[in-house]
TIGU-599154 format. One record per residue (C-alpha): residue number from 1; z negated, y, x negated. Coordinates in Angstrom, 2 decimals, m for minus. Each point is the difference from the previous one (the first is absolute). Layout:
# residues N
(pt NUM, (Z, Y, X))
...
END
This chain:
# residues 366
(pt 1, (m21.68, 43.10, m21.90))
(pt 2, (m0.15, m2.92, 2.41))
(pt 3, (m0.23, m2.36, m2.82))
(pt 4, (m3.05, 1.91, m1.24))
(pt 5, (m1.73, m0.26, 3.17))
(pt 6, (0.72, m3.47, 1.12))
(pt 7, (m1.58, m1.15, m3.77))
(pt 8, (m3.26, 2.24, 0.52))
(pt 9, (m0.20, m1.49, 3.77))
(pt 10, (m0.08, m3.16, m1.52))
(pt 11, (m2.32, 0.38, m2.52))
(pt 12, (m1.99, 1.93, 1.96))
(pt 13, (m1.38, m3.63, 2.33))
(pt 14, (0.82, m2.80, m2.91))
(pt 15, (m1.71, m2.36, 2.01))
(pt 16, (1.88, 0.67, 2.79))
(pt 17, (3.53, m0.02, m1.94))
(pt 18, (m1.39, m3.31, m1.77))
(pt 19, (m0.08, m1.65, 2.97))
(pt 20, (3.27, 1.58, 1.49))
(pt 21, (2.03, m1.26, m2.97))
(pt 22, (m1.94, m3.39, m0.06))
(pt 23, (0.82, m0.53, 3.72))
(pt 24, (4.20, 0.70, m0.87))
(pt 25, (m0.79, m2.11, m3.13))
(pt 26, (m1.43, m3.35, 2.10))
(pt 27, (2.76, 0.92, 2.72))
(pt 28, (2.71, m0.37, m2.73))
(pt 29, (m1.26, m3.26, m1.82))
(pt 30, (m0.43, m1.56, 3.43))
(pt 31, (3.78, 0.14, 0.46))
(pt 32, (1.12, m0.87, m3.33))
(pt 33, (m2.39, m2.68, m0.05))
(pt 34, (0.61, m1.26, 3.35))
(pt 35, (3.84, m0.33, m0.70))
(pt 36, (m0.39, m0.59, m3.88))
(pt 37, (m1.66, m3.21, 1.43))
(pt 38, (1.84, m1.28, 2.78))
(pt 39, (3.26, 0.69, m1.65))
(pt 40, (m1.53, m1.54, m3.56))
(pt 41, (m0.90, m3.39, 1.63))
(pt 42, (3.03, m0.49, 1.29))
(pt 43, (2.38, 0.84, m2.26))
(pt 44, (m2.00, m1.99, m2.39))
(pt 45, (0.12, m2.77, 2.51))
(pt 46, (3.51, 0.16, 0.23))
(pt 47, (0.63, m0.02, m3.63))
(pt 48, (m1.71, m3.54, 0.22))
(pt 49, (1.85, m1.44, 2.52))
(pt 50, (3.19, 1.31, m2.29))
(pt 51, (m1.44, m1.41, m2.86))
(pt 52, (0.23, m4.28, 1.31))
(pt 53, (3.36, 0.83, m0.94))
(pt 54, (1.55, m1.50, 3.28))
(pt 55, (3.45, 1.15, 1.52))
(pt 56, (m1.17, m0.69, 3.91))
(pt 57, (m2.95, m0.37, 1.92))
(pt 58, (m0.44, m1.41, 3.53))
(pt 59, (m2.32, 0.96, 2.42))
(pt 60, (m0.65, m1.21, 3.57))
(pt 61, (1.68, 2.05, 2.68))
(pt 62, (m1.76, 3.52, 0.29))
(pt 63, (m2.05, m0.48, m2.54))
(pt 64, (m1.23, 3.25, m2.11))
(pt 65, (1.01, 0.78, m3.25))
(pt 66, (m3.49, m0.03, m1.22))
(pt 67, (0.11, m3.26, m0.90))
(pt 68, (m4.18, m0.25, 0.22))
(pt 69, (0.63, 0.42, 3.88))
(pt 70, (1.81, m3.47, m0.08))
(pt 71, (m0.93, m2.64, 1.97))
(pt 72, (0.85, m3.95, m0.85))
(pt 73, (2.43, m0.43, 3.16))
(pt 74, (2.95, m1.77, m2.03))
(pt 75, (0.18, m3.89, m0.97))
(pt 76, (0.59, m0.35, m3.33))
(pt 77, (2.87, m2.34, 0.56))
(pt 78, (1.56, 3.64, 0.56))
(pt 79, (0.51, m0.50, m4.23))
(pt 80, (2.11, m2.79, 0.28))
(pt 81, (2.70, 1.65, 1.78))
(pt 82, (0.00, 2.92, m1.86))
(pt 83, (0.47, m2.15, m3.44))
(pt 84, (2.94, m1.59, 1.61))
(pt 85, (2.05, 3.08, 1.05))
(pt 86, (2.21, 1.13, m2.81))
(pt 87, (m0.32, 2.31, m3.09))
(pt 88, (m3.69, m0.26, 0.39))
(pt 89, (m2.21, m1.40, m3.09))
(pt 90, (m3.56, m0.64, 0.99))
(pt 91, (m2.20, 0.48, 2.74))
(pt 92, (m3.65, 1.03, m0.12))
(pt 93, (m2.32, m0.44, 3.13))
(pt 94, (m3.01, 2.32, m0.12))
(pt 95, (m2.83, m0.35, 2.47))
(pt 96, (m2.27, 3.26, m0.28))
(pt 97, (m3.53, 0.89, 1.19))
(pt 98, (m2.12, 2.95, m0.17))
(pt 99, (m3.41, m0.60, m1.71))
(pt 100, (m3.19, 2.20, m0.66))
(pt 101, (m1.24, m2.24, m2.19))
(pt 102, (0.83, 2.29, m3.24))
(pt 103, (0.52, 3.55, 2.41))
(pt 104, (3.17, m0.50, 2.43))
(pt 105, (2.74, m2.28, m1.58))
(pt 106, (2.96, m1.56, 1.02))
(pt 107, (m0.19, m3.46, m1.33))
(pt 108, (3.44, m1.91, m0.73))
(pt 109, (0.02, m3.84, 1.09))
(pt 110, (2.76, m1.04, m2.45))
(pt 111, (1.93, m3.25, m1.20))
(pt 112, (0.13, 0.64, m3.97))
(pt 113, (2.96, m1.38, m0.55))
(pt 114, (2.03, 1.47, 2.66))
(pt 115, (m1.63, 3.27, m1.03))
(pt 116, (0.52, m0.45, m3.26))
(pt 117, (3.97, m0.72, 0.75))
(pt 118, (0.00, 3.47, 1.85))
(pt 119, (m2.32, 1.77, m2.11))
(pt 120, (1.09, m0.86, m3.83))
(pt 121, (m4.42, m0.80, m0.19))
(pt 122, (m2.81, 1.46, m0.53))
(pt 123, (m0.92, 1.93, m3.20))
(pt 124, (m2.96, m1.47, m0.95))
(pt 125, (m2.97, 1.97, m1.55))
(pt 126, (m2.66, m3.01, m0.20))
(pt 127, (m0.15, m3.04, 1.56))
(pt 128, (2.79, m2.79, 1.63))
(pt 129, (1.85, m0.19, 3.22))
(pt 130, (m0.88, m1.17, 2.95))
(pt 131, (m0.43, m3.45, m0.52))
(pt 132, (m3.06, m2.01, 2.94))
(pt 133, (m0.42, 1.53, 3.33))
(pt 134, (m2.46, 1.69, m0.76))
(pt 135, (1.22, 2.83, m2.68))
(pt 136, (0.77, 3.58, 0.51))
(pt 137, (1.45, 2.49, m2.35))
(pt 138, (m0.75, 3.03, 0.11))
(pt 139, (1.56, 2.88, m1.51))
(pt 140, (m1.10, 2.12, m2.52))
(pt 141, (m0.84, 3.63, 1.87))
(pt 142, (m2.29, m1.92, 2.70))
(pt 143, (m1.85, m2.47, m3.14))
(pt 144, (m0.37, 3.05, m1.68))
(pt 145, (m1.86, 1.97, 3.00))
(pt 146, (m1.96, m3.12, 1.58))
(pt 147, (m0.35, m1.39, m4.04))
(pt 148, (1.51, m3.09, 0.98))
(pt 149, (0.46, m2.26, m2.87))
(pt 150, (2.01, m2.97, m0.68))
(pt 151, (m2.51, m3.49, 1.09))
(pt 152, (m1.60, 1.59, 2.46))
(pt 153, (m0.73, m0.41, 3.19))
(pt 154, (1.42, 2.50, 3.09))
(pt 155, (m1.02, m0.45, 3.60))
(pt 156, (2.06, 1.16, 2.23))
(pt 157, (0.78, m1.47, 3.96))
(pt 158, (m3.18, m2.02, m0.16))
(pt 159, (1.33, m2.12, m3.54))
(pt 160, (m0.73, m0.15, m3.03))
(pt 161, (3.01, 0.53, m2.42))
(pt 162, (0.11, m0.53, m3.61))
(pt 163, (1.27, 2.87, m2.11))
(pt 164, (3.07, m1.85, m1.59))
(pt 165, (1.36, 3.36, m1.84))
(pt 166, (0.99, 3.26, m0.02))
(pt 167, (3.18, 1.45, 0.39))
(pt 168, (2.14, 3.27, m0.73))
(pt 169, (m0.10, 1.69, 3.31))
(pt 170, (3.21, 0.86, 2.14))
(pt 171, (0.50, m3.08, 1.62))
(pt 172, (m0.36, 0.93, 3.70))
(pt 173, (m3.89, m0.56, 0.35))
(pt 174, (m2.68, 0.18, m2.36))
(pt 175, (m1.38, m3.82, 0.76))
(pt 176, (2.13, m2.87, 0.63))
(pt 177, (m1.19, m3.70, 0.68))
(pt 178, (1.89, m3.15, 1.34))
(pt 179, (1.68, 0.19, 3.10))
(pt 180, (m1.52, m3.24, 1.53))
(pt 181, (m3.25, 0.92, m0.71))
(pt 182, (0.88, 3.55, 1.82))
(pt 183, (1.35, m1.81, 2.43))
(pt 184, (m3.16, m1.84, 0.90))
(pt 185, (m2.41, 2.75, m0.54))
(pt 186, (1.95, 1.92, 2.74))
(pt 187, (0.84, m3.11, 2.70))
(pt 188, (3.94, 0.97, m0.83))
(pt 189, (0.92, m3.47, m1.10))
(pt 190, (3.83, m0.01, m1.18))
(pt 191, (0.24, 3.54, 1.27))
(pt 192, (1.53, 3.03, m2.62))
(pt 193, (m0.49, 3.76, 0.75))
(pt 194, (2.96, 1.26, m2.24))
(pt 195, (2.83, m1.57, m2.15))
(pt 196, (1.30, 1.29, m2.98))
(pt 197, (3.49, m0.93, m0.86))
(pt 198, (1.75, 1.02, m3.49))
(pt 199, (3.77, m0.38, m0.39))
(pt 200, (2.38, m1.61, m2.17))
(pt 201, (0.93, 3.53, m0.97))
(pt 202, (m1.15, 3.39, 1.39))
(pt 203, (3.25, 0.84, 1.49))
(pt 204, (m0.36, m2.66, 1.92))
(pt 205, (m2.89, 1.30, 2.04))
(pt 206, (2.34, 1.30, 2.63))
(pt 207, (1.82, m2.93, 0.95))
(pt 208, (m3.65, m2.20, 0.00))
(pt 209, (m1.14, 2.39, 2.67))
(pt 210, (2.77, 0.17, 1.86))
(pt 211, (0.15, m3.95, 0.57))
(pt 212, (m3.89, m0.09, 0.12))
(pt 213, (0.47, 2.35, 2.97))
(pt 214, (2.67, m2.14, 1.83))
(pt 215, (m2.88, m3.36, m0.70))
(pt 216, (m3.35, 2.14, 0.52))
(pt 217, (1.16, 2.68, 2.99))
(pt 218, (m2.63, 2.29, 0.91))
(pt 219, (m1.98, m0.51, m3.18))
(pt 220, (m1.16, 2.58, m2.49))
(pt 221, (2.71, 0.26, m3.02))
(pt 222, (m0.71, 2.01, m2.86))
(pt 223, (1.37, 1.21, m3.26))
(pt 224, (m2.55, m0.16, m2.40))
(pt 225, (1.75, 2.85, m2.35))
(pt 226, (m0.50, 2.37, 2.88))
(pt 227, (m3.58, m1.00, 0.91))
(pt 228, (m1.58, 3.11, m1.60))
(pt 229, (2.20, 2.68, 1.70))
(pt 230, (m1.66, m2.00, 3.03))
(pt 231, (m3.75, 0.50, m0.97))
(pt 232, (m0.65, 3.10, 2.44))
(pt 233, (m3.02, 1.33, 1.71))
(pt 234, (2.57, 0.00, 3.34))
(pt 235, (0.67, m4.12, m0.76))
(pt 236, (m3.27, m0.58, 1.30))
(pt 237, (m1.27, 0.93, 3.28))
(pt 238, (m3.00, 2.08, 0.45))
(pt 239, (0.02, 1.46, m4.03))
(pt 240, (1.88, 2.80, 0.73))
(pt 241, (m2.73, 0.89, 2.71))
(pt 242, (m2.55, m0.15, m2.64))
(pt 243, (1.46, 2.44, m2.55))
(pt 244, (0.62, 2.52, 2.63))
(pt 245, (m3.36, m0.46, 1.23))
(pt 246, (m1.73, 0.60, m3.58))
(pt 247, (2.36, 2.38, m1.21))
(pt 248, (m1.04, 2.14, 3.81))
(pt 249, (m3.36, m0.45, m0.93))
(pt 250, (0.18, 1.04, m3.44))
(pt 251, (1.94, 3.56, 1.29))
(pt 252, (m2.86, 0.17, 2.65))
(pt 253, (m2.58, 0.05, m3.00))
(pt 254, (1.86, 2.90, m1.92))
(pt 255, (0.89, 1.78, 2.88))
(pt 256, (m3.68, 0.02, 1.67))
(pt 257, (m1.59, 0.91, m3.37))
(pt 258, (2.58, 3.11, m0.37))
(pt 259, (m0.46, 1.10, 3.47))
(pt 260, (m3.70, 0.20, m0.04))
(pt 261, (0.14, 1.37, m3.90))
(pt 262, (2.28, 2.94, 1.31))
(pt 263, (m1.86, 0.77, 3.31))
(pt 264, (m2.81, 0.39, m1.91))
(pt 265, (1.51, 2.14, m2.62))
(pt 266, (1.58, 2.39, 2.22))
(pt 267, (m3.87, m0.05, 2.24))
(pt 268, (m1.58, 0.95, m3.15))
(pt 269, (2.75, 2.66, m1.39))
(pt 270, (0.31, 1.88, 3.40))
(pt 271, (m1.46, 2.68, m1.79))
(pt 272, (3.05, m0.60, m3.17))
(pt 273, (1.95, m0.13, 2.80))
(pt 274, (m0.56, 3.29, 1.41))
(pt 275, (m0.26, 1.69, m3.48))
(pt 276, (3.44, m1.51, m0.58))
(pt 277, (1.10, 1.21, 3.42))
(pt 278, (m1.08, 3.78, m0.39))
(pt 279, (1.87, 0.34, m3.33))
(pt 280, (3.26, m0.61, 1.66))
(pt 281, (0.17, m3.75, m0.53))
(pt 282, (2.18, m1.37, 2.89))
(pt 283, (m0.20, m3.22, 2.06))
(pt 284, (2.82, m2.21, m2.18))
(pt 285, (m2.22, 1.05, m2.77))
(pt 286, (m3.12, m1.51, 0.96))
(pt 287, (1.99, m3.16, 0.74))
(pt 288, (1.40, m0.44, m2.78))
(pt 289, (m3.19, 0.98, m1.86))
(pt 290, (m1.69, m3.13, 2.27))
(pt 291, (3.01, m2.40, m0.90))
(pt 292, (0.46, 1.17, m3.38))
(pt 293, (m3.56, m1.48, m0.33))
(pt 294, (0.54, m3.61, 2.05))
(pt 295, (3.11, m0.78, m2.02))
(pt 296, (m1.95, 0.63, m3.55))
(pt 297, (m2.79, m2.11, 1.21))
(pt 298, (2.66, m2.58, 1.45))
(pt 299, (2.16, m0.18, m3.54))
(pt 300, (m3.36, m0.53, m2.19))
(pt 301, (m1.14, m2.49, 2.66))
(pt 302, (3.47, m1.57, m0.29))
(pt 303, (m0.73, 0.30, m4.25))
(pt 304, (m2.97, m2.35, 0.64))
(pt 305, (1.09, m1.90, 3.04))
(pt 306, (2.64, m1.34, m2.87))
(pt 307, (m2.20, m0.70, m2.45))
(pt 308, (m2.78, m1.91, 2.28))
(pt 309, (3.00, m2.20, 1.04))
(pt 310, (0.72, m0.80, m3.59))
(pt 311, (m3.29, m0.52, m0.90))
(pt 312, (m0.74, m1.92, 3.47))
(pt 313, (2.94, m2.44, m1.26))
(pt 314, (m1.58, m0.68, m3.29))
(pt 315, (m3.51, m0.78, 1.29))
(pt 316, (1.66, m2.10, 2.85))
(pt 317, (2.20, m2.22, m2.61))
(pt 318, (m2.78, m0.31, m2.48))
(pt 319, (m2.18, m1.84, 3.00))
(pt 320, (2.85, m1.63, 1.66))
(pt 321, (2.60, m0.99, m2.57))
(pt 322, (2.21, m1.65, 2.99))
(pt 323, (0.55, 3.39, 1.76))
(pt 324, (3.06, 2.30, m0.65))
(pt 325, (m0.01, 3.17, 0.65))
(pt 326, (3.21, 2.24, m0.11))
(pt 327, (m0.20, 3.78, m0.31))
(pt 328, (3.08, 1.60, 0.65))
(pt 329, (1.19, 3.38, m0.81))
(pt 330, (1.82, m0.16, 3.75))
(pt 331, (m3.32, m0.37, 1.28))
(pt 332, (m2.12, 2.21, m1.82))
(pt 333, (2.57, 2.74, 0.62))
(pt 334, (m0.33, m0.95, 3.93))
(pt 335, (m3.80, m0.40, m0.54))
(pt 336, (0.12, 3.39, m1.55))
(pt 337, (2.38, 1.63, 2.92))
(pt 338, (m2.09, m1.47, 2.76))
(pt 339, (m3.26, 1.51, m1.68))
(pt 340, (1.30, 3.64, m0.45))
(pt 341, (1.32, m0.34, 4.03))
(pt 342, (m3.27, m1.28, 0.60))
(pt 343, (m2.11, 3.02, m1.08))
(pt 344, (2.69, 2.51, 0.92))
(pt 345, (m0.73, m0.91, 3.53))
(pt 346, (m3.44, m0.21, m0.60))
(pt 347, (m0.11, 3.73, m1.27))
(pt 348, (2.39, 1.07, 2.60))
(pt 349, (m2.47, 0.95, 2.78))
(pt 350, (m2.91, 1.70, m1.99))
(pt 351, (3.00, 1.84, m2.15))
(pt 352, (1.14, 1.23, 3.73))
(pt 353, (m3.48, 0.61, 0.80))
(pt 354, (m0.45, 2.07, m2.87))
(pt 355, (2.75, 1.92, 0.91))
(pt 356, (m1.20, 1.12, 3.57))
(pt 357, (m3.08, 1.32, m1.27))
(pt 358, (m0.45, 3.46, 0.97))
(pt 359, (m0.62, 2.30, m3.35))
(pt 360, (m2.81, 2.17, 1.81))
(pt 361, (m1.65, m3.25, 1.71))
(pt 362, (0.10, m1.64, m3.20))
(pt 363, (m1.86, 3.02, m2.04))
(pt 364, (m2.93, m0.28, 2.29))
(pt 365, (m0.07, m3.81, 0.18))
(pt 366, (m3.44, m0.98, m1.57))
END
């Protein structure tokens, strides 16, 4: 019986319940979305940081573990101590700097060969290494969105750099040019923003930091094997704040639109309501009738709240190859859940409303 009525309510104002489910639907794909893409760039940045195939990085002291929030505070002489202590193999000093040149990238101020030593190379796609001090690789996600191509010529920090090649990506950054001519560009002269160390053997990566903790106190030691459980939203200040605030401001949208769908429902059905009322329906039933009808328009406005998140993704990636996106079935579950609250709450006052209504008052209500 309810199910009956709560379908011919609906049907009854389709422009109405179009824009009801539309409004759950946007509230939904704003919190997937939101999260999908916060959560996507960073475990994808991770992953790249993994991927230099180091044992050990060190960072200044209280530095962030977003490496693109480095500054250029250590000498590199730093290196030189760190190749001397024991068990350790090679040592790569990586000066970094954000650039808008091709959107907002972290370029890497390397040394190729000391890279190299900690890296096992680049995988190159087209093109050489860096060879003058004025080549940049770049690597093959970011050519591939800017349509960089190997001879070219990127500008980027006010120079000119020639396009030496193009590499596999999962290196750390996406452009890399010669530390010196970082250096310069920046005014950090002999100045490093992170070392990379790799070990004689992997199960040696204990004992390294422990001695590079006794020689470096107070600065930033970290394993690089455990760098992705690190990538969190709660790792950097300020982040958390901003999901909260979207995801409250996407629940404010569905619950709004529900609110003002059902107060207007149960304005224009006081007469239903009465009719309803005189035949012995009873106040829980008119509740649940009012519910009944938020939480079908909330689970098809979930339905398409999924599937514009989806779709959202693939339009996003197709225009911005770089991004990464990751949908979650945690998250569209919690999307999901915090939708269906959402309008629950939102129907809760008209549905109690409703209720009140007196069945003789309601009759004669014109």
């Amino acid at each position: 019986m309810i199910r009956q009525l709560v379908v011919n309510n609906l049907l009854h104002r389709p422009i109405r319940t179009i824009v009801s489910v539309a409004a759950v639907g946007i509230e939904v794909a704003l919190v997937i979305m939101i999260v999908g893409l916060t959560s996507g760039m960073l475990q994808e940045t991770a992953k790249r940081i993994e991927g230099i195939g180091a044992d050990i990085m060190l960072q200044p002291p209280s530095a962030s573990v977003f490496l693109a929030f480095s500054g250029a505070p250590m000498t590199i002489k730093i290196a030189d101590k760190l190749r001397e202590q024991r068990y350790v193999k090679a040592v790569a000093p990586v000066l970094l700097q954000l650039s808008a040149a091709t959107g907002v990238d972290v370029v890497y101020g390397i040394d190729p060969q000391s890279f190299r030593d900690v890296s096992d190379g680049f995988v190159f796609l087209e093109g050489h290494d860096i060879q003058g001090p004025d080549d940049i690789l770049v690597d093959d996600w970011l050519a591939k969105s800017r349509h960089v191509s190997t001879g070219g010529t990127l500008r980027m920090l006010d120079h000119d750099f020639h396009v030496a090649g193009i590499v596999e990506h999962g290196k750390g950054a996406r452009l890399f040019v010669p530390l010196a001519t970082l250096q310069d560009l920046t005014g950090a002269r002999e100045k490093a923003s992170i070392f990379f160390v790799k070990c004689t053997r992997s199960d040696h990566t204990q004992a390294v930091m422990d001695e590079m903790s006794s020689v470096f106190p107070g600065y930033q030691i970290r394993p690089l094997k455990d760098y992705l459980s690190m990538m969190t939203s709660s790792s950097l200040p300020g982040l958390d704040a901003f999901i909260e605030s979207m995801i409250a401001l996407a629940v404010c949208i569905g619950f709004l639109v529900i609110l003002l769908s059902m107060y207007t429902t149960v304005i224009e059905r006081t007469r239903d309501i009465g009719v309803l009322k005189s035949i012995g329906a009873s106040k829980s039933y008119i509740i649940r009738a009012l519910l009944s009808e938020s939480v079908f328009i909330c689970v098809i406005g979930i339905g398409v709240g999924i599937a514009m998140s989806y779709v959202g993704r693939a339009m996003f990636i197709s225009s911005f190859p770089t991004l990464s996106i990751l949908i979650t079935p945690e998250w569209i579950v919690r999307s999901s859940l915090i939708a269906l609250a959402g309008g629950l709450l939102g129907a809760s006052y008209p549905a109690w409303l409703a209720s009140r209504k007196d069945a003789i008052e309601a009759l004669s209500y014109d």
